[in-house]
C-alpha distance (Angstrom), angle and dihedral (degrees) to the residues before:
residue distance angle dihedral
X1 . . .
X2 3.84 . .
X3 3.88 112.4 .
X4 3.98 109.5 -150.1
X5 3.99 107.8 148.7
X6 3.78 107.3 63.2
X7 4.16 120.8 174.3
X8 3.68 137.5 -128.2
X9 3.92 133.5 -62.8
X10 4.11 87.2 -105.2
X11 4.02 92.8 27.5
X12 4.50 112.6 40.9
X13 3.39 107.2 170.5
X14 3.87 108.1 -134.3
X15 3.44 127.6 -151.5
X16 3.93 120.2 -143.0
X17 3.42 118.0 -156.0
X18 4.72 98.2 179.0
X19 3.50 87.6 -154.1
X20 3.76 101.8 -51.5
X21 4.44 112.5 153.5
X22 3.99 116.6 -129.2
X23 3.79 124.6 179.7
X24 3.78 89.9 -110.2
X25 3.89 140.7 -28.0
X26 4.14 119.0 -118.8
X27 3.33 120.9 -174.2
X28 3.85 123.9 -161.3
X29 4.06 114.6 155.0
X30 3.19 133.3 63.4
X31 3.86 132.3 -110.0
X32 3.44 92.4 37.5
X33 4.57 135.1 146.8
X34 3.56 112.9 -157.8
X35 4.30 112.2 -179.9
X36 3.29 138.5 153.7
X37 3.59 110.4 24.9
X38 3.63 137.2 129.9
X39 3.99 117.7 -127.2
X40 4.32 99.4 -166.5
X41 3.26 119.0 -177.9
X42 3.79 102.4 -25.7
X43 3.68 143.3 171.5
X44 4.06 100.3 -85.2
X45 2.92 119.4 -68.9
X46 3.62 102.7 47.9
X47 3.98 91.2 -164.5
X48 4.10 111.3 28.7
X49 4.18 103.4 175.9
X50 3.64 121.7 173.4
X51 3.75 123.2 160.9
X52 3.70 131.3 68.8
X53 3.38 135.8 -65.8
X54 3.59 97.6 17.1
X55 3.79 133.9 153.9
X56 3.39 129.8 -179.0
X57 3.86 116.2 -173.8
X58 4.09 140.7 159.8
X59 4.17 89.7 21.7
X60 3.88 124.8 126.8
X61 3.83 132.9 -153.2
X62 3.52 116.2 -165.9
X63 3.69 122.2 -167.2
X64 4.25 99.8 -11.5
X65 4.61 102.1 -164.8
X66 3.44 127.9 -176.2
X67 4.13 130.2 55.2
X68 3.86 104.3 17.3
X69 3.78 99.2 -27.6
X70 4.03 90.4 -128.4
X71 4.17 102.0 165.4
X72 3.84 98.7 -142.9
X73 3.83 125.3 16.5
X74 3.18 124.6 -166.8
X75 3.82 144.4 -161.7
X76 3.98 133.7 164.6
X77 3.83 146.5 51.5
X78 4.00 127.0 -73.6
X79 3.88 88.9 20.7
X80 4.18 120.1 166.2
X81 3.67 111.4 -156.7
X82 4.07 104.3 -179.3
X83 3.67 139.1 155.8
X84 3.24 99.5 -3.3
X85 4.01 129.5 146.6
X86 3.40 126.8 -151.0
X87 4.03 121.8 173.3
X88 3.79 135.9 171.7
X89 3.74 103.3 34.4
X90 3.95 99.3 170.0
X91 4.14 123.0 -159.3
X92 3.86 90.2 -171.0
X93 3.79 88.2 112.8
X94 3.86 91.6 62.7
X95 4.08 101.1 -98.8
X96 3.79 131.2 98.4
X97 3.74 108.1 -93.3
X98 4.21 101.9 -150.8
X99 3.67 118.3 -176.8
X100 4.12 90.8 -135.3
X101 4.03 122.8 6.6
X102 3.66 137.5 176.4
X103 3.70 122.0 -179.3
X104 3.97 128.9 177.6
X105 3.95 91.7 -164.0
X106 4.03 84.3 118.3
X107 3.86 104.7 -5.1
X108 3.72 126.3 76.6
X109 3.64 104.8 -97.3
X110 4.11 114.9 -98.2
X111 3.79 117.1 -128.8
X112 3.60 137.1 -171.7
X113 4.10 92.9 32.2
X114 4.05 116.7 158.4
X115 4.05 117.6 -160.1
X116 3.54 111.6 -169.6
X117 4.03 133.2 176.0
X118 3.78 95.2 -22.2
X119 4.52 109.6 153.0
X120 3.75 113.6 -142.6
X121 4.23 107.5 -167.0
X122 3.54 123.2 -176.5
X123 3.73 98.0 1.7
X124 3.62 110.4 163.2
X125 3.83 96.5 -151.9
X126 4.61 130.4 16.6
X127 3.21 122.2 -16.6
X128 3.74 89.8 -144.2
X129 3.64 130.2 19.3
X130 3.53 129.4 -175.2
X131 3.82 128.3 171.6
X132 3.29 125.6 176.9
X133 3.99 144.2 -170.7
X134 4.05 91.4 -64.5
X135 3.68 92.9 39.4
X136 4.04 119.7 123.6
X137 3.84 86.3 -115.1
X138 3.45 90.5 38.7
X139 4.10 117.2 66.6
X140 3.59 97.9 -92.1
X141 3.75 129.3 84.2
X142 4.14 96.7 -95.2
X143 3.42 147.5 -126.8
X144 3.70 131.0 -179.6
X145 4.23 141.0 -179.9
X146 3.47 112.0 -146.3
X147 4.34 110.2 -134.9
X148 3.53 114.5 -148.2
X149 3.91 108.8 -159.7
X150 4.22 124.2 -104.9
X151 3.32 130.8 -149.8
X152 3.76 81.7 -95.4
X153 3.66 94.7 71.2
C-alpha cells in the first residue's frame, strides 16, 4: 500500500484499511490517517511514513524481512504513532531489528512526534529507537540511553 495523496491541515484524508493485510504500508504526503490495516510479512519496514502531519494508529505488522527488519519507520514533523502492534522483528540477517526507528543520519530530523500505546512482541532488538542530529549514526559525536520496556509498553 503506498500512500501518495494526503489532505489538508483541517481536511486529512484517512485511509481505512477494516482489517484488510497488504505487503507493507508507505507513506509519502502529508496530512494523511492511515488505521486499521494489516502489514504481514512485508519488505522491512512494515510501516515507512514520512511527511507531515501523519498518524498511523490501530495497524499491525507481523514479521517485517529484508534490510534491517525495523517494524515502523518513521520520518516527519507533527507525527501520531498510536496503538499499533508490531511482533517478530528478526536480527538473524545481521542488522538491529527495532520495533519503531527514526534516524536523521541523512534525513532532516522530525520534531514534534507523539508515540502512544503501541505493543512491540518478540522484537529481537529496541522497542523504540530514536537518533537524532548528534547521534553516533547521526553526524554528531553521540550519545544514547538505552529504554528497557514497562509494563506500560
Amino acid at each position: 500500500m503506498v500512500v501518495t495523496k494526503g489532505g489538508s491541515r483541517k481536511h486529512p484524508i484517512t485511509y481505512a484499511g477494516g482489517g484488510d493485510a497488504v505487503d507493507g504500508i508507505t507513506i509519502e504526503a502529508d496530512d494523511v490517517i492511515v488505521e486499521g490495516v494489516r502489514s504481514v510479512r512485508p519488505e522491512a519496514p512494515g510501516i515507512e511514513l514520512t511527511g507531515h502531519r501523519v498518524t498511523v494508529r490501530n495497524n499491525t505488522v507481523t514479521g517485517p524481512s529484508g534490510g534491517d527488519g525495523d517494524g515502523i519507520r518513521f520520518f516527519g514533523d507533527d507525527l501520531t504513532i498510536a496503538h499499533n502492534t508490531v511482533r517478530g522483528t528478526d536480527n538473524s540477517h545481521g542488522r538491529p531489528a527495532d520495533c519503531m526507528q527514526t534516524f536523521a543520519s541523512d534525513t532532516p530530523p522530525s520534531h514534534r512526534v507523539r508515540v502512544e500505546n503501541n505493543r512491540c512482541e518478540k522484537a529481537d532488538n529496541i522497542c523504540l529507537m530514536a537518533e537524532g542530529p548528534n547521534d553516533g549514526e547521526g553526524d554528531g559525536p553521540g550519545h544514547h540511553r538505552r529504554l528497557r520496556p514497562s509494563s506500560g509498553w
